[in-house]
Every structure is written in structure tokens, then in C-alpha cells.
KOLLUMLUM-842942 format. One record per atom (N, C-alpha, C): atom name; residue number from 1; residue in three letters; x, y, z. Coordinates in Angstrom, 1 decimal, decimal comma. Layout:
N
atome;num;residu;x;y;z
CA;NUM;ALA;X;Y;Z
...
This chain:
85
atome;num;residu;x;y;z
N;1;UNK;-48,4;42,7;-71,7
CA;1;UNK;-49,3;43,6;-71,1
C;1;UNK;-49,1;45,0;-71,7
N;2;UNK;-50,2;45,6;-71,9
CA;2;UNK;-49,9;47,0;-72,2
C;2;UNK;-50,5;48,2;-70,8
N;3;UNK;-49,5;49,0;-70,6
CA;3;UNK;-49,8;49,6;-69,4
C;3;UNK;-49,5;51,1;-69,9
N;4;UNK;-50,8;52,0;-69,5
CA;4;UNK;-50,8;53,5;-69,4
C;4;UNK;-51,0;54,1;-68,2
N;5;UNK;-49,9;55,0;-68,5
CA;5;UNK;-49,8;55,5;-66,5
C;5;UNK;-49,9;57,1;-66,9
N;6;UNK;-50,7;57,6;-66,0
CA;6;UNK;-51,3;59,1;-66,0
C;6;UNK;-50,4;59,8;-64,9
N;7;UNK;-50,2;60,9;-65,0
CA;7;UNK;-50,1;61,9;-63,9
C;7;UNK;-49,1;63,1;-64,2
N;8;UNK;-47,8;63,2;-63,8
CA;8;UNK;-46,8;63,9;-63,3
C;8;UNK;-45,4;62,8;-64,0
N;9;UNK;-45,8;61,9;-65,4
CA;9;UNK;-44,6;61,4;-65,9
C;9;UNK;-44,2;61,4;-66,9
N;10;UNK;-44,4;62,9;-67,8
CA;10;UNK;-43,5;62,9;-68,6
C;10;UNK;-42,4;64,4;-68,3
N;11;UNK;-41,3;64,1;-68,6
CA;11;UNK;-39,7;65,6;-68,1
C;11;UNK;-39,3;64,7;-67,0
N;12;UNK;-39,5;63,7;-66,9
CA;12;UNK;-39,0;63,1;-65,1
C;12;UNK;-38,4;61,8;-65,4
N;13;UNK;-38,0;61,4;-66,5
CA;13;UNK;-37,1;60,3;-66,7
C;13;UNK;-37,6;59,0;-66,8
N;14;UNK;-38,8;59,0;-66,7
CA;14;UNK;-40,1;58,0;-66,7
C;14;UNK;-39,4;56,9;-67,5
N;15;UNK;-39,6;57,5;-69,0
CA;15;UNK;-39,3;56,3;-70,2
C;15;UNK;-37,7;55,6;-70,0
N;16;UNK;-36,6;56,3;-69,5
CA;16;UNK;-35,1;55,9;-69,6
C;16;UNK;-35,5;54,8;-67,6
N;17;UNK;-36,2;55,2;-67,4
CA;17;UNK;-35,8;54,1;-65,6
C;17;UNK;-36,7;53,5;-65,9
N;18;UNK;-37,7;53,2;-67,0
CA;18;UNK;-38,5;51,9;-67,0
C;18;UNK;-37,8;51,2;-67,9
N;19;UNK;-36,8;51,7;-68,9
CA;19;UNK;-36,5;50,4;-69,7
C;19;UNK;-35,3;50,0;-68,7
N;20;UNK;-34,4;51,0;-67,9
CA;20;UNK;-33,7;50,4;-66,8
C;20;UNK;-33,9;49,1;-66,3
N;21;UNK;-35,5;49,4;-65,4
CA;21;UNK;-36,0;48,4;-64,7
C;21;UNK;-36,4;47,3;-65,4
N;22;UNK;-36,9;47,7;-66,9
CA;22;UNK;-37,5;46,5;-67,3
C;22;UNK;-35,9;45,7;-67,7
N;23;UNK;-34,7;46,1;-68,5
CA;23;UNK;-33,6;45,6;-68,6
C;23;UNK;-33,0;44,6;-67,4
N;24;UNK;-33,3;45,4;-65,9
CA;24;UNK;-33,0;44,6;-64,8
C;24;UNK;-33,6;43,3;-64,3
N;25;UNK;-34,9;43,3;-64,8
CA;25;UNK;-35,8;42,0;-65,3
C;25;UNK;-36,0;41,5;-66,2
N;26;UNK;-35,0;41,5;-67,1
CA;26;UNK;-35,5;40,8;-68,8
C;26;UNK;-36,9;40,7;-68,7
N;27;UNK;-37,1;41,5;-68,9
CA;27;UNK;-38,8;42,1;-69,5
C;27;UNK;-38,5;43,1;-71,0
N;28;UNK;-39,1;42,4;-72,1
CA;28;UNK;-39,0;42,6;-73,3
C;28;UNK;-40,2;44,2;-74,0
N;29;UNK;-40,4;44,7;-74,9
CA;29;UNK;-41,1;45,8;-75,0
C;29;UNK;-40,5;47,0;-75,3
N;30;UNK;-41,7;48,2;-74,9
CA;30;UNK;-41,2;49,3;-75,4
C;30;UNK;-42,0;50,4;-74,7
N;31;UNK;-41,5;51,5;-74,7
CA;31;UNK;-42,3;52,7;-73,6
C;31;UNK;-42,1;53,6;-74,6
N;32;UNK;-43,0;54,3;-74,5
CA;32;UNK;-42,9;56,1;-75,2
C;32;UNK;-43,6;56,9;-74,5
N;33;UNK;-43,8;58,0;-74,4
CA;33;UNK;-44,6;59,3;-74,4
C;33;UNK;-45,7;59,2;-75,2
N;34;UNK;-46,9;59,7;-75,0
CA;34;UNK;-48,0;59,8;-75,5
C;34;UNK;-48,4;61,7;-76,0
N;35;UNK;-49,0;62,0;-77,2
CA;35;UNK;-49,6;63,2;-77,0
C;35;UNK;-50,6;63,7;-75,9
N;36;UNK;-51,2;62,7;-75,4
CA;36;UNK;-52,2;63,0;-74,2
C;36;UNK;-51,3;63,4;-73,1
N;37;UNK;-50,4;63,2;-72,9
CA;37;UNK;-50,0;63,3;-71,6
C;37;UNK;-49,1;62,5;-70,7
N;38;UNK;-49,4;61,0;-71,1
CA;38;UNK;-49,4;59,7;-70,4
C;38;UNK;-48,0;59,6;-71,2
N;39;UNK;-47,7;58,2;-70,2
CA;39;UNK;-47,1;57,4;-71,2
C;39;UNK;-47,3;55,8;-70,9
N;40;UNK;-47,4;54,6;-72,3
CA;40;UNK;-47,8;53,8;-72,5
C;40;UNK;-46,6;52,7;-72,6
N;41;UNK;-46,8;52,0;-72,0
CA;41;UNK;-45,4;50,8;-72,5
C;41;UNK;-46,3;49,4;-72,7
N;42;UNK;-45,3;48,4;-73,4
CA;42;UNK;-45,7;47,1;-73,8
C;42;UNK;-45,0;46,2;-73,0
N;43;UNK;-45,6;45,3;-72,9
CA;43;UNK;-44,3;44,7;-71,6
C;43;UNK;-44,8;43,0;-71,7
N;44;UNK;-43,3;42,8;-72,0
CA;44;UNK;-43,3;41,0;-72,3
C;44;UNK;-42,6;40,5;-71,2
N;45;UNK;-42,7;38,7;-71,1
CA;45;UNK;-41,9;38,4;-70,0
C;45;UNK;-42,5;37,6;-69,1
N;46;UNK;-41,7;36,8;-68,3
CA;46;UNK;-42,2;35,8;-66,8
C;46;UNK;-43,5;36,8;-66,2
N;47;UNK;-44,1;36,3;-66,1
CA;47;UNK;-45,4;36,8;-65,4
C;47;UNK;-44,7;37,4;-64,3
N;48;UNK;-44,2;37,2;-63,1
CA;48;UNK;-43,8;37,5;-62,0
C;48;UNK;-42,7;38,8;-62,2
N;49;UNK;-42,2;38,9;-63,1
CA;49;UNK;-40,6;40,1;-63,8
C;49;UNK;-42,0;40,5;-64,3
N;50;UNK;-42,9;41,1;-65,0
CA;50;UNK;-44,0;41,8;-65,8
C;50;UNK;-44,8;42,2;-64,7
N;51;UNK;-45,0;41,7;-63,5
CA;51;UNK;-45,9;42,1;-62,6
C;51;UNK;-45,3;43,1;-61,8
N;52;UNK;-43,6;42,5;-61,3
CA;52;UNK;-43,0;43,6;-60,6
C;52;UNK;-43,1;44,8;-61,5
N;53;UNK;-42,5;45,1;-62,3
CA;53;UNK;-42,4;46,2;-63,5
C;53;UNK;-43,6;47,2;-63,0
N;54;UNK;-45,0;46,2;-63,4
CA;54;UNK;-46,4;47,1;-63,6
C;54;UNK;-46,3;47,7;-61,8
N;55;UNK;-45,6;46,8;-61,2
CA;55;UNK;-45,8;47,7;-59,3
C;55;UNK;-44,8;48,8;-59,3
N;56;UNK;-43,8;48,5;-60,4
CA;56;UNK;-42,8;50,0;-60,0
C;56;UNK;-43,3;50,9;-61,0
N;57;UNK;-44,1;50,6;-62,0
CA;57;UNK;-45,3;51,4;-62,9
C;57;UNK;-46,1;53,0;-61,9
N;58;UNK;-46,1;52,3;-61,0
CA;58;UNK;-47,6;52,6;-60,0
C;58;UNK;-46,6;53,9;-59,1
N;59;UNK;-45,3;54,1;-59,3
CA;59;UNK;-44,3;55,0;-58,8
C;59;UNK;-43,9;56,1;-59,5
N;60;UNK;-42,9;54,9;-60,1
CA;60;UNK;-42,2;55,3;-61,4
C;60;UNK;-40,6;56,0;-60,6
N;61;UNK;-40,1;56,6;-61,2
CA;61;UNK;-38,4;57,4;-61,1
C;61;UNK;-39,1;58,1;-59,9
N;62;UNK;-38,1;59,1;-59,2
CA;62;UNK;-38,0;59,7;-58,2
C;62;UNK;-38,9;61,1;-58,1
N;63;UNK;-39,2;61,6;-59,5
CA;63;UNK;-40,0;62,9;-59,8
C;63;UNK;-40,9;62,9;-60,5
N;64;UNK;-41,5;61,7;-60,5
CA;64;UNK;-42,7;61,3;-61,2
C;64;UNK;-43,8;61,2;-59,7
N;65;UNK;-44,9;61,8;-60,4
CA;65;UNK;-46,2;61,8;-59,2
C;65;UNK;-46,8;61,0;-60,4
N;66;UNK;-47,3;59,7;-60,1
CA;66;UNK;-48,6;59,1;-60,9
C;66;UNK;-49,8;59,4;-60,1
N;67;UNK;-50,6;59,3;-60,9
CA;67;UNK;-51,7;59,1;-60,4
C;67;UNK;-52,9;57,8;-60,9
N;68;UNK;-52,1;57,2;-61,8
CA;68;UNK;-53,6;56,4;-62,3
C;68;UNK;-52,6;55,2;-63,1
N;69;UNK;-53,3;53,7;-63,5
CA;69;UNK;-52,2;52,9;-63,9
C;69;UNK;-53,2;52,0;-64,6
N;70;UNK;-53,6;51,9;-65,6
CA;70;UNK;-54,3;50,8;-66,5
C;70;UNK;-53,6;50,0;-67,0
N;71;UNK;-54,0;48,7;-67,3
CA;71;UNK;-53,0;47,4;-67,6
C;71;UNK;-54,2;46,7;-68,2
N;72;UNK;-54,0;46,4;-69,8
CA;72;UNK;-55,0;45,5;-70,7
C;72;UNK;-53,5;44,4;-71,0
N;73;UNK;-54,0;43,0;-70,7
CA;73;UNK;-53,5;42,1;-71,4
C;73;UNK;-53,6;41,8;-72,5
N;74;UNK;-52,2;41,3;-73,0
CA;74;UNK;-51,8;41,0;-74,4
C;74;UNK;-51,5;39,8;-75,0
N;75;UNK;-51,4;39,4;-76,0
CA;75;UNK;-51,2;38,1;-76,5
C;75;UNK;-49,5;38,2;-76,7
N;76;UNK;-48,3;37,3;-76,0
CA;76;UNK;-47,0;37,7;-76,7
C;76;UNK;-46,7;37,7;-77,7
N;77;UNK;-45,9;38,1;-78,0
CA;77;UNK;-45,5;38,3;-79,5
C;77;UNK;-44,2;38,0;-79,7
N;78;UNK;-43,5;37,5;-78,6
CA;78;UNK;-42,1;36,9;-78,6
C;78;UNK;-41,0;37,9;-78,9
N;79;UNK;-40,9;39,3;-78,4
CA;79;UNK;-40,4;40,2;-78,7
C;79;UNK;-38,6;39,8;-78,0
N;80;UNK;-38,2;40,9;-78,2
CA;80;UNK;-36,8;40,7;-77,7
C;80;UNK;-36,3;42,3;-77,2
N;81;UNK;-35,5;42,6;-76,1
CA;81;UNK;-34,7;43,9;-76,0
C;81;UNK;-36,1;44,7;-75,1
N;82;UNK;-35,7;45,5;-74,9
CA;82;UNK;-36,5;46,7;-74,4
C;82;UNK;-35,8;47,8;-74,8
N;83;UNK;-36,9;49,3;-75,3
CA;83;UNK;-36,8;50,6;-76,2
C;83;UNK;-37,5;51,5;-75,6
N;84;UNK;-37,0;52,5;-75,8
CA;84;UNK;-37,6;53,4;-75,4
C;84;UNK;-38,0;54,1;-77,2
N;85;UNK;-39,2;54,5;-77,0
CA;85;UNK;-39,7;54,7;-78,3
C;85;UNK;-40,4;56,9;-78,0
């Protein structure tokens, strides 16, 4: 899945507690910062560990305000590890 989340999440620790979470779910992928604003991650994995992820997406860390959460599905690509990019 590739997931862009809008709002109040970049300086807030967004990219280091999603590959946290995603690590806590072996959910495979990568998160970065975007120039726009956002930030975007890729996210492999059990449907069910990929789905939790995209619901703590919709929060995020403790100082993050989202406001908005798009999710386009992906074809896997058999990735390995989680990064913060």
C-alpha cells in the first residue's frame, strides 16, 4: 500500500514511530518526508499488520495533528526491513 498523510506530521517524529510500529508488525517498506508537506510511506505485509499500521497512520506519534490519509494499493514487491528514507 502506499499511504500519504497530511497535516501537522512533519518535526513530530512521524517517520522514526512509523517504522517503530511498522517493525512491531513486520510490515516491510519505507516512510520519508515529502517537499509538499506530507509524508508518504510504502507498506508491505499480512493484510491485517498493513491495515493496523494504515489506523495508527490516521494518528500518528503523540505531536502529530493529521488531518487527511490516502491509501492507493500496491502490487508487492517482496520487500524486506523497514526505513526511514
Amino acid at each position: 500500500m502506499h499511504v500519504e498523510i497530511s497535516g501537522m506530521v512533519q518535526g513530530v517524529f512521524f517517520r522514526d514511530s512509523c517504522r517503530s510500529e511498522a517493525r512491531a508488525r513486520g510490515v516491510s517498506g519505507w516512510v520519508r518526508n515529502t517537499s509538499a508537506g506530507t509524508v508518504e510511506a510504502q507498506l508491505e505485509g499480512d493484510d491485517g499488520d498493513v491495515d493496523a499500521l494504515v489506523a495508527w497512520c490516521r494518528t500518528g506519534p503523540p505531536r502529530a495533528d493529521v488531518e487527511r490519509v490516502d491509501v492507493t494499493d500496491l502490487d508487492p514487491t517482496g520487500g524486506r526491513g523497514f526505513e526511514v528514507r
